[in-house]
N, C-alpha and C positions, 0 to 999 in steps of 0.2 A: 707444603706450600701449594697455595692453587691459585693459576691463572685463566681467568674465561680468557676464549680464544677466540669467540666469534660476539658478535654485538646485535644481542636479544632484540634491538628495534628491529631490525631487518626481516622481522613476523617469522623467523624460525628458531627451534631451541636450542639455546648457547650450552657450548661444550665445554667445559671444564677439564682442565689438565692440572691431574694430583700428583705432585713426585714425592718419592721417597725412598732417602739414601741407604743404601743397602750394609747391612750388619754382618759381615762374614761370618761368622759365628753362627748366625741361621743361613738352615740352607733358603735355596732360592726363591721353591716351590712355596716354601711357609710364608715368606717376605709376599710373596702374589697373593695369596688366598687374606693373607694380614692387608693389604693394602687395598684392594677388591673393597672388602667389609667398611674399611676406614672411610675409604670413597663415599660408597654407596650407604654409609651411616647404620649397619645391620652387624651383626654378630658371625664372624666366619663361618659359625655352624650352621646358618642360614642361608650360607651358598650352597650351591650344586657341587658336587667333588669337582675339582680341578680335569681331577683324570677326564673327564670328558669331553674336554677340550686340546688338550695336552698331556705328552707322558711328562709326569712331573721328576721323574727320574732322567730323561732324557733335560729339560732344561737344565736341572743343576748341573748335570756333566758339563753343558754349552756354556754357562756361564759363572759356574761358582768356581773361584780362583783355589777356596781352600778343600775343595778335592783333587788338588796337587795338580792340576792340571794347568798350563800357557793359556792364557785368554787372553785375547787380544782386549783395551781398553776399547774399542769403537764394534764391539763384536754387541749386535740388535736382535733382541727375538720379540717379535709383533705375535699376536695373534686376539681373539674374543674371546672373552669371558665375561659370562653373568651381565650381561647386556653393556660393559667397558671394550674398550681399545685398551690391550695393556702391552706395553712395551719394557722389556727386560734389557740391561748391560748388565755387566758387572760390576756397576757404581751403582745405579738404580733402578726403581722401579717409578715407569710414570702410566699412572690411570686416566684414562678418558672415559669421563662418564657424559652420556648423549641419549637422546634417547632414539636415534636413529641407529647403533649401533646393536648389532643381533648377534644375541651369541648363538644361533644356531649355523 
C-alpha cells in the first residue's frame, strides 16, 4: 500500500510511505531488504547489504515473535537504509522513500 504524505506543490519531493505486512515465517531482516527493493522498484541484490546499516541478527531478535521470544505489539525499530526511512514492528514493515533521506 502507499500513501504520499506530503503535497508535491509545495516545490519539494513528496515522500511516500510503503507498508507491508510482515510474514512470520520470514525472518525480519529478509521482509527489510524485500521491501527496500519493492519500494525503490530495483532487485534486493541491487542493494547494499543490510549489515551496514544494521545487525540484521540483532533486529529479528527485537522483533520477530517466531524466535520464541515476548514482543511487545507497539515495539518500533527506525533506522536508514538505501536512501529510505525504514520502520520495523512485528506486524510490519513501512518504507519511506524520499530523496532527502541519507543512508549514510
Amino acid at each position: 500500500m502507499t500513501n504520499p504524505d506530503d503535497d508535491p506543490s509545495d516545490g519539494q519531493t513528496a515522500a511516500e510511505t510503503h507498508r507491508y505486512d510482515r510474514d512470520t515465517a520470514e525472518p525480519c531482516s529478509h521482509v527489510v531488504v524485500n521491501a527496500v527493493a519493492d519500494a525503490l522498484e530495483l532487485s534486493p541484490l541491487d542493494l547494499e547489504p543490510l549489515y551496514h546499516h544494521v545487525d540484521p541478527e540483532a533486529l529479528d531478535a527485537l522483533v520477530d515473535r517466531s524466535l520464541g521470544a515476548s514482543v511487545a505489539e507497539n515495539t518500533l525499530v527506525g533506522f536508514d537504509f538505501a536512501d529510505c526511512r525504514v520502520e520495523v514492528s512485528p506486524v510490519d514493515v513501512r518504507v519511506v522513500t524520499d530523496e532527502g533521506v541519507s543512508s549514510e
